[in-house]
C-alpha positions as CSV (number, residue, x, y, z in Angstrom):
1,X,0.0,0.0,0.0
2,X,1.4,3.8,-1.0
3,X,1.4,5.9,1.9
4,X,1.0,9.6,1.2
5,X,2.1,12.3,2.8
6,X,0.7,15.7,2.7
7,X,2.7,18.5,4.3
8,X,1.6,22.3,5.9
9,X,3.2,24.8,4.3
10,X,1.2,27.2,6.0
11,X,3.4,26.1,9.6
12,X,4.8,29.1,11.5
13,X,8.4,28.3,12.4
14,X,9.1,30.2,15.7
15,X,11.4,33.6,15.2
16,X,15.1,33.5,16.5
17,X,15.0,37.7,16.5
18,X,14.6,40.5,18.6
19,X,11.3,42.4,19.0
20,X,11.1,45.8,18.7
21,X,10.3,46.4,22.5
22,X,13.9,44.4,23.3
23,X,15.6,46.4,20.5
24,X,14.6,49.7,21.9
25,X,15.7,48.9,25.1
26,X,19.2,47.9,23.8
27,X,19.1,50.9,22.2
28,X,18.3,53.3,24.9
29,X,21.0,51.3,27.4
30,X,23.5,52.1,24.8
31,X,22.7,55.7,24.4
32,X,22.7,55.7,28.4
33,X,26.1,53.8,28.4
34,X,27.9,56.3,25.5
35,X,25.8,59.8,26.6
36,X,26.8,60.1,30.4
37,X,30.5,59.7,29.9
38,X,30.6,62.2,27.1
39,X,28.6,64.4,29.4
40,X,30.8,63.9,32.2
41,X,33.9,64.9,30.1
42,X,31.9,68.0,29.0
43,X,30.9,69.2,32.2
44,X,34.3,68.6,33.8
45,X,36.0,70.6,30.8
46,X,33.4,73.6,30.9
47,X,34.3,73.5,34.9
48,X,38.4,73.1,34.3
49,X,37.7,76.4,31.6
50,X,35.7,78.4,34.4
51,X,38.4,77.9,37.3
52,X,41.1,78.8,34.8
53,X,39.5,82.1,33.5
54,X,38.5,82.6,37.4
55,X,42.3,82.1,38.6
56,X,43.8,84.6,35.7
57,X,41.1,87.2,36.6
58,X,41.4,86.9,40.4
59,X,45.4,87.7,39.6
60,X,44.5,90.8,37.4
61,X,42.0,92.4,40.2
62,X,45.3,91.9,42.4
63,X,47.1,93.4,40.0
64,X,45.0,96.7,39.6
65,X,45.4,97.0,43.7
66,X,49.1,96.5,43.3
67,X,49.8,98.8,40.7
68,X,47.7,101.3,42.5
69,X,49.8,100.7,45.8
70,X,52.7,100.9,44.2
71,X,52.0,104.2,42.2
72,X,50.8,105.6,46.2
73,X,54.4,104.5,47.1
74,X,55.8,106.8,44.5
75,X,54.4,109.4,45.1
76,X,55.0,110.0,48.6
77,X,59.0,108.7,47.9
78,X,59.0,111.3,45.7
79,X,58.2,114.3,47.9
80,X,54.4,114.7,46.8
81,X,52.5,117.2,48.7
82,X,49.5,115.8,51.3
83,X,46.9,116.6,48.7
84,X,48.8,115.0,45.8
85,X,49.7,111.4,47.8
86,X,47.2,109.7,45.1
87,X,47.0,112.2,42.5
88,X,50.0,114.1,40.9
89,X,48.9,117.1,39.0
90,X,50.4,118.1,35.9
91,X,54.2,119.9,36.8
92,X,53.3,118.9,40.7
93,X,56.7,117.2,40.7
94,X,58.8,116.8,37.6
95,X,59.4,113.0,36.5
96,X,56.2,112.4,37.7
97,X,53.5,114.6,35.8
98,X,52.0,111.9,34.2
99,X,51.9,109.5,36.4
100,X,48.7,110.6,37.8
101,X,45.8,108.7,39.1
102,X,43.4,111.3,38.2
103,X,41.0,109.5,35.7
104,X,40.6,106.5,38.6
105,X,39.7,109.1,41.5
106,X,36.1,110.3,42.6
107,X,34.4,111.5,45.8
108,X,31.4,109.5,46.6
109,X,30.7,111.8,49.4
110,X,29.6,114.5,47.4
111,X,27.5,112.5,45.3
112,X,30.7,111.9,42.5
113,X,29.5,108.7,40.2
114,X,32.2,106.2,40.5
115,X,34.7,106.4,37.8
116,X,36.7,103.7,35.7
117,X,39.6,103.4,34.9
118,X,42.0,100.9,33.1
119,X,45.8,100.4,34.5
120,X,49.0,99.3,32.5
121,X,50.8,97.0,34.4
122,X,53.0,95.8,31.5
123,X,54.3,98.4,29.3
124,X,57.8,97.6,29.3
125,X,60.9,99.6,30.0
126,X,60.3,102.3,27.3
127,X,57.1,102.9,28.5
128,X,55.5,104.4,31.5
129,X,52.6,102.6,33.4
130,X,49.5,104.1,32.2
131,X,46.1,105.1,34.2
132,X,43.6,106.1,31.3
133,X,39.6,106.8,32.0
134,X,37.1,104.2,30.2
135,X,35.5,105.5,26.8
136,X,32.5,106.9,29.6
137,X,34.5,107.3,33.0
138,X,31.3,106.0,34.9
139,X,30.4,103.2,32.6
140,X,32.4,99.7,33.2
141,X,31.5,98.4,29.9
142,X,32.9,101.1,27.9
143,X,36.1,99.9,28.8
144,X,38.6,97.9,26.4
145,X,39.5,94.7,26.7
146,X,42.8,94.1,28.1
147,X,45.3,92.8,25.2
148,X,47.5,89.7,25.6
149,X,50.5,88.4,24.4
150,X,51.3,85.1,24.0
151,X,55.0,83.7,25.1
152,X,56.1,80.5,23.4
153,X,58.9,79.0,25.9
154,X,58.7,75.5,24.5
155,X,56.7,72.5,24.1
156,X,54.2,72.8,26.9
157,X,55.2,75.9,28.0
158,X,52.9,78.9,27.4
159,X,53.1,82.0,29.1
160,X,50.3,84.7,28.7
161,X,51.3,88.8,29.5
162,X,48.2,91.0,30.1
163,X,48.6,94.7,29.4
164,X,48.5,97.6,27.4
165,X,51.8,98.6,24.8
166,X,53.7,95.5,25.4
167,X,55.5,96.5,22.2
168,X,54.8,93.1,20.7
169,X,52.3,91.8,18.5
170,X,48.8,91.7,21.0
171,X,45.1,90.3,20.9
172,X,42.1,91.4,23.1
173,X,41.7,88.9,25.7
174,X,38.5,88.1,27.3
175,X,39.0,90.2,30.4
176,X,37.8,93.7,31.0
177,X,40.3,95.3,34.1
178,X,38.8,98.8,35.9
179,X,40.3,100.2,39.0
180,X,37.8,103.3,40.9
181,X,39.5,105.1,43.7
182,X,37.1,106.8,46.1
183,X,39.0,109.3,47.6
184,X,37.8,112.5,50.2
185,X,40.8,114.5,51.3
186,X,38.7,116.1,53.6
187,X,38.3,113.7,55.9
188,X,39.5,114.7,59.5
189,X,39.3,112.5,62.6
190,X,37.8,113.8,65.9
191,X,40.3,116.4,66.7
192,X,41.0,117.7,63.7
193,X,43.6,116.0,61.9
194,X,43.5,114.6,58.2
195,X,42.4,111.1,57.6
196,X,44.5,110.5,54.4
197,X,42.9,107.2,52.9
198,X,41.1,105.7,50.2
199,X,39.1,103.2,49.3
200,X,40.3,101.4,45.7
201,X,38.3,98.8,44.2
202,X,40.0,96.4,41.0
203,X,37.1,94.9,39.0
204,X,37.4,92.0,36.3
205,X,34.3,90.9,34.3
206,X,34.8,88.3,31.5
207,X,32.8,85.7,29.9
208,X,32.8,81.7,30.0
209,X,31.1,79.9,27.6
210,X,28.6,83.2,27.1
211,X,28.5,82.9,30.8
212,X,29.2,86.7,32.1
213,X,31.2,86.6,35.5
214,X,33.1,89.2,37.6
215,X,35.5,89.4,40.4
216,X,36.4,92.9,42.8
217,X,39.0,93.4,44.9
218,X,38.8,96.2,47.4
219,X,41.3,97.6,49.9
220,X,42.0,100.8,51.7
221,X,45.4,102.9,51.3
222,X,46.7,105.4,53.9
223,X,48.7,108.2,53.3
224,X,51.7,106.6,55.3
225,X,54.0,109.9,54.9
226,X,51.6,111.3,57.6
């Protein structure tokens, strides 16, 4: 007897795939696995930028105080009168008549607006340090930005130089440096006598990543020739 046989072609043989619900989930722990380490390295690079910029411009606001101190300095050394300790007038003393802190200064206790100011602290031998008023004295942003220089001193070894007529070839940096002196030489104490300070402020503002941040120093000089 022939035996027939009659097979099902219409069988469903059982899929060896994925589905699409495990295929989107191996998709997404991938993305998870790739996206937060990239993010991570972004972050921590966008933090390393900030505390650099933050360092330079912390050193620059010092800077603006020091330059002012040491310009006080000179001017008593060199036999300035009591009202001239921060400010030397033109001809007030020689070598000195334009060395003068006059854009910097204002009185804020007769109602002066404060007044801006940028300071050279790197104009070479050839030059002398510079105190010259903002575009609008009383507006910070009308300042310029401080220029740098870039010092190649090897592999791995860049210097940067902030300041104004470094006689070499320069680019604006990011930061914006102002020094304001409040200064009333008026001031007596209870019997009489001059009280021959002021207060001087250094300000930095500069930008991060679009970010806008700013730094101030302030300190109070005396008249130590008193």
């Amino acid at each position: 007897m022939e035996t027939v046989v009659i097979k099902n072609h219409n069988k469903r043989i059982p899929s060896k795939g994925f589905t699409l619900v495990e295929t989107l989930v191996a998709i997404s722990i991938l993305l998870v696995a790739v996206v937060t380490p990239i993010t991570l390295i972004s972050q921590n690079i966008t933090n390393a930028n900030v505390a650099k910029d933050t360092l330079t411009a912390s050193y620059l606001a010092q800077e603006g105080i020091e330059l002012i101190r040491g310009m006080r300095d000179t001017h008593v050394l060199k036999g300035a009168s009591a009202p001239d300790w921060l400010s030397i007038q033109p001809s007030s003393i020689g070598s000195l008549s334009d060395d003068n802190l006059v854009p910097c200064i204002y009185n804020s206790a007769l109602g002066e607006a404060k007044k801006y100011c940028m300071v050279n602290g790197h104009s070479g031998p050839s030059a002398p340090q510079s105190y010259v008023a903002c575009a609008n004295p009383v507006d910070f942003d009308s300042c310029t930005y401080l220029p740098v220089v870039i010092l190649n001193r090897g592999l791995l070894n860049e210097e940067r130089e902030y300041g104004f007529n470094t006689g070499q070839t320069e680019t604006p940096s990011i930061f914006k440096r102002a020094v304001s002196i409040d200064y009333n030489p008026n001031l007596t104490d209870t019997a009489g006598n001059p009280l021959r300070y002021a207060l001087v402020e250094s300000t930095v503002q500069w930008k991060t990543n679009t970010v806008p941040r700013s730094i101030t120093y302030r300190t109070y000089l005396y008249n130590w020739a008193l």
